[in-house]
C-alpha positions as CSV (number, residue, x, y, z in Angstrom):
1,X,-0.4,-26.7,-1.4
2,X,-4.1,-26.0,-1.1
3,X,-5.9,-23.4,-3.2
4,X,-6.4,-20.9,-0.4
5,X,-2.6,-21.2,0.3
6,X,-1.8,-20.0,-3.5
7,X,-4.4,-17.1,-3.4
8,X,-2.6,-16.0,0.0
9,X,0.7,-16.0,-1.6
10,X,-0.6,-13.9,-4.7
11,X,-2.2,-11.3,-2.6
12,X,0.8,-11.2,-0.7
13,X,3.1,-9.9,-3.5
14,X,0.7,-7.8,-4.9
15,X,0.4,-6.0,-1.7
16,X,4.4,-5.7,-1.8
17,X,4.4,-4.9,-5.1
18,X,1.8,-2.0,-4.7
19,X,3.9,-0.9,-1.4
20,X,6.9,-1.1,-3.4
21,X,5.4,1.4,-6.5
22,X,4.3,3.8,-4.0
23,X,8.0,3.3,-2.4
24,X,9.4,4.5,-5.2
25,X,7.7,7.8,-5.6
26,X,7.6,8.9,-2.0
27,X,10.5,11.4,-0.7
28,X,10.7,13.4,2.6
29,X,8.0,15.8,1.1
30,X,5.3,12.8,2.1
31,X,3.7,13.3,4.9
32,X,5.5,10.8,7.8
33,X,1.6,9.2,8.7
34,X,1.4,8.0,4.7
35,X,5.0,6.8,4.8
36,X,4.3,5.0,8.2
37,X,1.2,2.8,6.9
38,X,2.8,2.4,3.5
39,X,5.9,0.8,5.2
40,X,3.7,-1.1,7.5
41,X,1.9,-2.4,4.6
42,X,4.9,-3.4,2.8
43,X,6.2,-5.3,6.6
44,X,2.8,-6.7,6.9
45,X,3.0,-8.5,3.5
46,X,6.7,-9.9,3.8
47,X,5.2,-11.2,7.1
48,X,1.8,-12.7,5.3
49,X,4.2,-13.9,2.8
50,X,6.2,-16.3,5.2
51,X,3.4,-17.3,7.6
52,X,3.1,-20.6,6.1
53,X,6.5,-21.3,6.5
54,X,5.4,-21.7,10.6
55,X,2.6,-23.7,10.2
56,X,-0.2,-20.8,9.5
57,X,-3.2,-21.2,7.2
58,X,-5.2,-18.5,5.8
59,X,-8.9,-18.8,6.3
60,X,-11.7,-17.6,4.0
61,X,-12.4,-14.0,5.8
62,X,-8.6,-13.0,6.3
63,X,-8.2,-13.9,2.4
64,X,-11.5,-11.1,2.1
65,X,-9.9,-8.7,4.0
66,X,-6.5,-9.2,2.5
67,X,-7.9,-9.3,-0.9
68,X,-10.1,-5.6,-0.9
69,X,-7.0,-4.3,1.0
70,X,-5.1,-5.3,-2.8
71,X,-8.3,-4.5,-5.2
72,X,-7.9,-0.9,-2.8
73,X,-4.0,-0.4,-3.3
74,X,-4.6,-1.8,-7.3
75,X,-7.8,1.1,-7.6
76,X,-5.5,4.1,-6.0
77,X,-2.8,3.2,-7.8
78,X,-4.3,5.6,-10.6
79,X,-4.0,8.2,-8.5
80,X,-0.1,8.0,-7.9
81,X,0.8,7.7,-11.5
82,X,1.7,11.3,-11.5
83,X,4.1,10.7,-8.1
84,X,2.5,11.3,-4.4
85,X,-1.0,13.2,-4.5
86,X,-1.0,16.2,-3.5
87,X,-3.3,15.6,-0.9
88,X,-0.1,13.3,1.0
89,X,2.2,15.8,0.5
90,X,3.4,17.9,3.8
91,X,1.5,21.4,2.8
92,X,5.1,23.2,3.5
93,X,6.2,21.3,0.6
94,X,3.3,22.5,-1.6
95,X,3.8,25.4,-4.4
96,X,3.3,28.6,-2.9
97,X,1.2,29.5,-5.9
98,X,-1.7,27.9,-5.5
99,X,-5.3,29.0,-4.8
100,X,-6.2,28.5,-1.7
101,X,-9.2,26.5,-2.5
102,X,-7.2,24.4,-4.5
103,X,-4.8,23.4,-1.3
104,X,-5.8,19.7,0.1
């Protein structure tokens, strides 16, 4: 197993994992576009995750790309401690008692 191979497979569960945090927090009040690319994510890693079973080899640039995509999802994370940002919520699920400057 080469080096690349190992870094492949660790960015490939931390994408899931990330996927699977958000998972957890999202409800029908998230807006179906940030459910969509969060599912897609969480596909897209299971798939990464298995590609060397057929033969596939990461190269330097797809680990890059792979890897900000998990710094990104590690760096928001913050942001969803508190469940789904308001700014991913559908706004007919938003309080009704908010400024409307303060709306997303």
């Amino acid at each position: 197993m080469t080096a690349k191979l190992i870094v492949w497979e660790m960015l490939c569960v931390a994408l899931f994992w990330s996927v699977f945090c958000r998972s957890v927090r999202m409800d029908k009040t998230t807006k179906i576009d940030i459910r969509v690319s969060i599912w897609l994510l969480g596909l897209a890693s299971l798939a990464g995750f298995g590609a060397p079973l057929y033969g596939w080899e990461p190269d330097s640039i797809t680990l890059l790309i792979v890897g900000a995509a998990a710094l990104m999802q590690a760096i928001m994370a913050q942001h969803w401690s508190h469940g789904v940002p308001d700014r991913f919520v559908n706004t007919r699920f938003l309080p009704r008692g908010r400024r409307k400057e303060d709306r997303p």
